[in-house]
N, C-alpha and C positions, 0 to 999 in steps of 0.2 A: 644301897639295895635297890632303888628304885631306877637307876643309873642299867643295873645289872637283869633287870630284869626287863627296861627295855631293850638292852643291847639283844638280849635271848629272843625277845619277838623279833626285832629287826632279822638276826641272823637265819629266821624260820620264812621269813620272804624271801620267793625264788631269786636268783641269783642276778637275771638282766635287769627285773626292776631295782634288785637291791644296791647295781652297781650305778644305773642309772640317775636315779634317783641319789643316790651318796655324792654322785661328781655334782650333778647340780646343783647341792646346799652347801657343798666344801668349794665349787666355785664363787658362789657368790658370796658365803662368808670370809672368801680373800678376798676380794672387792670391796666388801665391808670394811676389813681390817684393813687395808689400801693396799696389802699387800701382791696386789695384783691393777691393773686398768681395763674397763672395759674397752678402750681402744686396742688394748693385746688382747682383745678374744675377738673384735666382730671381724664378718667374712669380707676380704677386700683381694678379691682376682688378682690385681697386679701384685698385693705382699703374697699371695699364695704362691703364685709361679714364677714373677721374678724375683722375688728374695726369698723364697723356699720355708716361708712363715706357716708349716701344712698343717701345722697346731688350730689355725684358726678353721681350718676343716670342720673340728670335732668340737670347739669351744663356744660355734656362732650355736649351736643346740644345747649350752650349758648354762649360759647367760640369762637369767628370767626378770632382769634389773635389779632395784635396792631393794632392801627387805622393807615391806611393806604388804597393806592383802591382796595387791597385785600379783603378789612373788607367793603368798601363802596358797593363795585360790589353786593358780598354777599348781602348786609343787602337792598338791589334794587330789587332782585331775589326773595328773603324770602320776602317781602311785596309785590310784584306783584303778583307775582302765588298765595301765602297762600291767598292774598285778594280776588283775582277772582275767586280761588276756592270757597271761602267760600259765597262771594256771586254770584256763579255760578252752578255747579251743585249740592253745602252742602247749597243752603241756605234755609232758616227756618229746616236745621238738623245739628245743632250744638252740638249735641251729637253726631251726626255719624262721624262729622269730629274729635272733639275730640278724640273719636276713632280710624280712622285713624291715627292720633296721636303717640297715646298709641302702636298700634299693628305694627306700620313701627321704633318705638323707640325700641319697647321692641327686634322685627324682626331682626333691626343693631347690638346693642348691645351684641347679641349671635354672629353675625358674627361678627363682629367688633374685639371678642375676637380671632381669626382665623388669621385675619389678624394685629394682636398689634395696632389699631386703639384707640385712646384715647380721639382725639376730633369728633364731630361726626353731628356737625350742615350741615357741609356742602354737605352731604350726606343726611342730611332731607332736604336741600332743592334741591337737585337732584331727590330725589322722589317727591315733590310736584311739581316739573316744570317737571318731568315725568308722573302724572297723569293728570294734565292739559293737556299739550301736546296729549295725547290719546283720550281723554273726548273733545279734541277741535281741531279734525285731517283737517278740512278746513281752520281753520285760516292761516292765510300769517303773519310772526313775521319776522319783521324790526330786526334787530340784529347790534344793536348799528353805522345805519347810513349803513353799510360795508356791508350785505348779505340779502337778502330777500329769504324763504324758508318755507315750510308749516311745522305747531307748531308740529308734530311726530320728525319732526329734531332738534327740540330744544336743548333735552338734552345732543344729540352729538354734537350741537356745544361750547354749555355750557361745556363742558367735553374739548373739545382742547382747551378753551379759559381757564380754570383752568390750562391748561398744557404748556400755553405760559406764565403764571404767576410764576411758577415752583412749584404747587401742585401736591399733588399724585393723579393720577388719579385713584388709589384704592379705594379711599373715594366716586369719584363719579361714579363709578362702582357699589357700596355698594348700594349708592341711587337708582339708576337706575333700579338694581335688583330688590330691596325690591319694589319701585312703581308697577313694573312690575307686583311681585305676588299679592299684592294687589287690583290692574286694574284685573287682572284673575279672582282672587278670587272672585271680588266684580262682575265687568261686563261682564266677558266674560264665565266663566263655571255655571250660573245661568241662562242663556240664550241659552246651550246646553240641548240637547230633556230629556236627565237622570239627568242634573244638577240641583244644588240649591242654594241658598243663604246659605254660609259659614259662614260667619263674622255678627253675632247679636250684636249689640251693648246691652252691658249693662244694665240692666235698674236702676241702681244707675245712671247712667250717667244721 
């Protein structure tokens, strides 16, 4: 019963976190189970392009390491924001967040290359707790009992709390960046007197 009645909550979170969020705990519990290796997921340019390995595209953002409160903290982070984003300023536009998506994925992944970045989730979810954050500059964010501080602070505390862990704070520098232009792009230069709306979603999407 208790089986069933979380499966009923999960199923009631919107659909990008819930899919989001599902690849990344069923990623790493193959990894757990050996049934899979981190080596077949991090991102490596020449197996992308010369041996057509495009899986490792979508897999270096799925990877949050072994389970540990490394991998719990994380996967806390990535279902709070991704949620509130999507049902806060993306909801009924589930194409644009998809979107979002796509263009802060494809955005790291060039940089990512710059800096020999290979896993790369944890940088998308420094971008999604950095557009929140901006999108929701009155909010007051509890931060785990220990600091109370308005949500523009987030991701900097999020970034030292990675660095008390012993992450590279490279990774969530990456995230931070990319939300940043994103946030620009999307909210703040279409709102200047010459600006416009940059970023058109798709319309396959």
């Amino acid at each position: 019963m208790a089986w069933q009645g979380l499966a009923a909550e999960f199923l009631q979170v919107p659909a990008v976190t819930r899919a989001y969020t599902a690849a990344c705990v069923l990623t790493t519990a193959a990894v757990q189970l050996e049934l899979l290796s981190p080596f077949q997921l991090y991102f490596n340019p020449h197996l992308v392009f010369r041996r057509f390995q495009v899986w490792r595209l979508i897999t270096s953002f799925l990877f949050f390491g072994p389970l540990g409160f490394s991998f719990f903290f994380n996967m806390l982070f990535v279902f709070r924001y991704c949620r509130m984003l999507e049902e806060g300023s993306f909801r009924g536009r589930t194409a644009d967040f998809v979107f979002m998506f796509l263009f802060g994925g494809v955005l790291m992944t060039l940089l990512g290359l710059l800096g020999s970045l290979f896993f790369l989730g944890q940088a998308l979810t420094a971008m999604l707790v950095y557009v929140w954050s901006r999108r929701s500059p009155r909010v007051r964010v509890n931060f785990f009992g220990l600091l109370t501080f308005q949500a523009p602070f987030l991701p900097w505390a999020l970034m030292g709390f990675s660095l008390l862990l012993g992450n590279s704070i490279l990774v969530d520098l990456l995230g931070i960046a990319v939300g940043h232009i994103y946030y620009f792009l999307e909210d703040v230069f279409p709102s200047q007197p010459s600006g416009k709306r940059l970023l058109l979603t798709p319309g396959f999407l």
